[in-house]
C-alpha positions as CSV (number, residue, x, y, z in Angstrom):
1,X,-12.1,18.8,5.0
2,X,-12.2,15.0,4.7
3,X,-9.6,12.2,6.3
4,X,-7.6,10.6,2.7
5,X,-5.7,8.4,2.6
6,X,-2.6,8.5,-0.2
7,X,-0.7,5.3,-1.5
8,X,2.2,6.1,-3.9
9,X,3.8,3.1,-5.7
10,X,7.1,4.5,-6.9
11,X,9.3,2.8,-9.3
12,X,10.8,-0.9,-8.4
13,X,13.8,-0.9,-7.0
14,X,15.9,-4.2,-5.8
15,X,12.8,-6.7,-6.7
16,X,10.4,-4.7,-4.9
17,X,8.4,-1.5,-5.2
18,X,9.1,1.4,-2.3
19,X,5.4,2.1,-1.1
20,X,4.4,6.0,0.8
21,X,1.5,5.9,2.7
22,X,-0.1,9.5,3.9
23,X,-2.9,9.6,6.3
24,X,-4.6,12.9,6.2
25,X,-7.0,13.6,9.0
26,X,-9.3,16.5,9.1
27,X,-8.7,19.5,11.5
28,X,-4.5,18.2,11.4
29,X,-2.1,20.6,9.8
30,X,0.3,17.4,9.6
31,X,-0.1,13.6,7.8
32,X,0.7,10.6,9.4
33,X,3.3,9.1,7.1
34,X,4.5,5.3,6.6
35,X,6.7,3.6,4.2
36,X,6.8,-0.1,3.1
37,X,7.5,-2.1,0.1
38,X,5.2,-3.9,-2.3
39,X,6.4,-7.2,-3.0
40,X,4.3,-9.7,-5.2
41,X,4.5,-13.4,-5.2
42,X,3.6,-15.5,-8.1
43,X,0.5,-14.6,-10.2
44,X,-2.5,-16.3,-8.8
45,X,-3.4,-19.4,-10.4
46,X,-7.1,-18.2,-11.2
47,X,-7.2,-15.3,-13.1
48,X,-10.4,-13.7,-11.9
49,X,-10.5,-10.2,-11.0
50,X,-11.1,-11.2,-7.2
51,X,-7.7,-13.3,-7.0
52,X,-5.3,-10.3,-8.1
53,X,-6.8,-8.3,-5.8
54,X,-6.7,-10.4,-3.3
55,X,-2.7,-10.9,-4.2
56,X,-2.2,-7.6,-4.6
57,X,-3.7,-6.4,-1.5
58,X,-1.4,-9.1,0.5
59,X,1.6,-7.9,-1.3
60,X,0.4,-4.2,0.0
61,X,-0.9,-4.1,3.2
62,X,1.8,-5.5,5.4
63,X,4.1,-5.1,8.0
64,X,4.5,-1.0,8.5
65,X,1.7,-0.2,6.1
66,X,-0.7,-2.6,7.5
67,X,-0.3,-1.2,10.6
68,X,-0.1,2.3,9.8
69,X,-2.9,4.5,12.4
């Protein structure tokens, strides 16, 4: 078995989207869990494929689920 990691977006709730991260390590009968929210700022004002990833990755890894082990 392999470590994966699992994000789950769930619905948006309140201006923000509740965010599940699961961090599945080989050889562990249990997954390190965190929870966070996904909030996005304005769209980018370039619309290349680099800058929404680049905004959507600061909206998402932050806080609790940037620092999850």
């Amino acid at each position: 078995m392999t470590n994966t990691l699992e994000i789950t977006i769930q619905r948006r709730a309140d201006g923000a989207w509740p965010v599940v991260v699961e961090d599945h390590r080989a050889g562990s009968l249990l997954s390190v869990r965190s929870e966070g929210q996904l909030e996005l700022g304005e769209e980018p004002a370039e619309s290349s494929a680099i800058d929404y990833g680049t905004a959507l990755g600061r909206g998402l890894f932050r806080d609790s689920i940037r620092d999850a082990p």
